[in-house]
C-alpha positions in Angstrom: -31.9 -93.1 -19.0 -29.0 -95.3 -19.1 -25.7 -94.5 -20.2 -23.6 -96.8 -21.7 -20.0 -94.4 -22.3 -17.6 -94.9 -19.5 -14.9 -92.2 -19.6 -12.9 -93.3 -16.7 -11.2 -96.3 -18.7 -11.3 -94.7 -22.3 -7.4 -93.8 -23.2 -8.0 -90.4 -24.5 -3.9 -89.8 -25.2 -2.1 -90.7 -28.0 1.1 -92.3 -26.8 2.8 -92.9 -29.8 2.6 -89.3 -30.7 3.2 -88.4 -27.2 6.6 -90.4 -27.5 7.5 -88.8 -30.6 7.1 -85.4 -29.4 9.6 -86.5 -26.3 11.9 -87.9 -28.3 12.1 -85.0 -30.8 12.1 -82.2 -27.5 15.4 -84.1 -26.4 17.1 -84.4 -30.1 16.8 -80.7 -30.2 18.2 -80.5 -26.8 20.8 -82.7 -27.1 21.8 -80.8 -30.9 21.9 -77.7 -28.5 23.9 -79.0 -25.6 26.2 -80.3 -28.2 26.8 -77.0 -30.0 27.3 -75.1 -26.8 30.1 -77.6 -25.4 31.7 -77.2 -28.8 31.5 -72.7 -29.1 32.6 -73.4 -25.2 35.6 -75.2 -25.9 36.4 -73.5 -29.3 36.2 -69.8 -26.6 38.5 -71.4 -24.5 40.9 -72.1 -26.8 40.8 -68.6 -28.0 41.1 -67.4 -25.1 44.2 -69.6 -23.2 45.7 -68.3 -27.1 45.2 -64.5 -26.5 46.4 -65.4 -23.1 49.7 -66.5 -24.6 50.1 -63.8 -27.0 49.3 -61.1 -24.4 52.0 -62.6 -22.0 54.5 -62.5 -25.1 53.7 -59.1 -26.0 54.0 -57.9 -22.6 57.7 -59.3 -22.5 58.6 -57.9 -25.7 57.2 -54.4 -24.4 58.9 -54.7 -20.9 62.1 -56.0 -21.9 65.5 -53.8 -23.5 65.3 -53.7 -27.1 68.7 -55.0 -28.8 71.1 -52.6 -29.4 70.6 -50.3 -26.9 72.9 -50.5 -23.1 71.2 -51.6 -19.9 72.3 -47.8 -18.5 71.1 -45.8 -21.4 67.7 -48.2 -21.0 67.4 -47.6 -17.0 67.8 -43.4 -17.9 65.2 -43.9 -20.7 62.6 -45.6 -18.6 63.4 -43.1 -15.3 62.7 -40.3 -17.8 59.2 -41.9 -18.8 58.7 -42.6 -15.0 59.1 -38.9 -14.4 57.2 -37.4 -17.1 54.5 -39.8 -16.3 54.2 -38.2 -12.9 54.2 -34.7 -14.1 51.5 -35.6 -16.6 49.8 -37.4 -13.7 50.2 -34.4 -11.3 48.7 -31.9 -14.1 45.7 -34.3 -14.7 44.5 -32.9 -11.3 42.4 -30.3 -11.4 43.0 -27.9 -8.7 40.0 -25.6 -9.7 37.8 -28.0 -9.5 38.7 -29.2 -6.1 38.8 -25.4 -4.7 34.9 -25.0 -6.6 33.9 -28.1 -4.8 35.3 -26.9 -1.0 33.3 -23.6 -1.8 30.7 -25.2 -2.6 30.5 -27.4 0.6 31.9 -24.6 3.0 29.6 -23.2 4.8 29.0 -19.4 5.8 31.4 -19.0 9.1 34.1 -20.6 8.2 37.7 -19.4 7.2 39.8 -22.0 5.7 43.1 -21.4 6.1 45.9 -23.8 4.6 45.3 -26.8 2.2 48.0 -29.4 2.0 47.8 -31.5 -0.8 49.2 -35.2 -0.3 51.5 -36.2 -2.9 50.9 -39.8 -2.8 47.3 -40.2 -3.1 44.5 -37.5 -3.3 44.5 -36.7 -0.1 44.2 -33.4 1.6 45.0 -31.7 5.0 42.6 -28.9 5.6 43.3 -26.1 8.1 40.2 -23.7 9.3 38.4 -21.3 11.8 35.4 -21.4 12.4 32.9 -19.1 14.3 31.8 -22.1 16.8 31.4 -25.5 17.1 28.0 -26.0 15.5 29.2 -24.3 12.4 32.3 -26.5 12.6 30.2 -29.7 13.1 27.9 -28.1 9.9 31.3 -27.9 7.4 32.2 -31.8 8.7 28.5 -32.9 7.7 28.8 -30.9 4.3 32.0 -32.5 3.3 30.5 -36.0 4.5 27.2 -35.6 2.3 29.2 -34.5 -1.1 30.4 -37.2 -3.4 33.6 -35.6 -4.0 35.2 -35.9 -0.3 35.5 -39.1 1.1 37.4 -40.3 4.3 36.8 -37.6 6.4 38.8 -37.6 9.6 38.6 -34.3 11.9 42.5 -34.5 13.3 42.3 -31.7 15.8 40.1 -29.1 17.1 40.5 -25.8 20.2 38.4 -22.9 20.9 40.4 -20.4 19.7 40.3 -16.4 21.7 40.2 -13.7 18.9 39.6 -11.0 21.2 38.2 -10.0 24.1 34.8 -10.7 23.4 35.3 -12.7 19.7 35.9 -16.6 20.4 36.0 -19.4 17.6 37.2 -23.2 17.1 40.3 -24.0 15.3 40.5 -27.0 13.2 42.6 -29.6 11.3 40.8 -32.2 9.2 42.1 -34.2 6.1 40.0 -36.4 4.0 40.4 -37.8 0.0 39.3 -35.9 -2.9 37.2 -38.2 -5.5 37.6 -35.9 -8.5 36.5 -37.6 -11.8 
């Protein structure tokens, strides 16, 4: 038997074809590369134009409108400082915050004062507590719930009821996350 087909020098590929195929793949990607620089540049345009416009309406809001005296404008804008605040301080929701401390305050402990932080949502929390494990379990509550954060324990002393009742007080503050 003798063959006479050798297949390790017959050109099986088409190069012309081949080419064609390249050249068309790059067209395309060159058509693309050319419309995304162009939607790129035509966005950034847009955007240095809102840019502008939000800078000039920003001045317009912030500045005195004519007509109007620089110390009626300074008692105007206090006013709307100081409603803001109240509306600010009302958004609060103090039920919400004493529902959460019940819900994290374990069985053993007294709480006695909360003091609120004006500044920030902070909170100073005063409390007995039967002893120190049940202490230590109230800490570890407020620690695990989403709605306390920063927990610092500030102070702590075993604290002589009676003659035979003993407990710990306890001053801890830490930031109420209310949503």
């Amino acid at each position: 038997m003798r063959f006479t087909i050798n297949l390790a020098t017959k050109t099986y590929l088409d190069h012309r074809k081949l080419n064609q195929a390249c050249v068309a793949g790059l067209t395309i990607l060159v058509l693309l590369l050319v419309w995304n620089v162009t939607r790129i540049s035509w966005n950034l345009g847009d955007l240095r134009r809102l840019v502008a416009e939000n800078k000039n309406l920003e001045a317009r809001i912030n500045a005195r409108p004519p007509g109007v005296s620089e110390k009626e404008y300074s008692r105007t804008m206090g006013r709307i400082h100081f409603y803001n605040e109240v509306i600010e301080r009302k958004s609060f929701s103090w039920l919400e915050l004493l529902d959460q401390l019940e819900n994290v305050t374990p069985a053993g402990i007294a709480l006695v004062s909360l003091t609120p932080d004006k500044k920030n949502t902070g909170l100073q929390i005063e409390g007995r507590a039967k002893n120190f494990d049940t202490m230590k379990s109230y800490l570890e509550n407020l620690e695990n719930s989403k709605v306390f954060t920063n927990i610092l324990l500030l102070s702590h002393h075993d604290l002589a009821v009676g003659e035979k009742t003993r407990g710990v007080q306890f001053t801890l503050s830490c930031q109420a996350v209310m949503r």
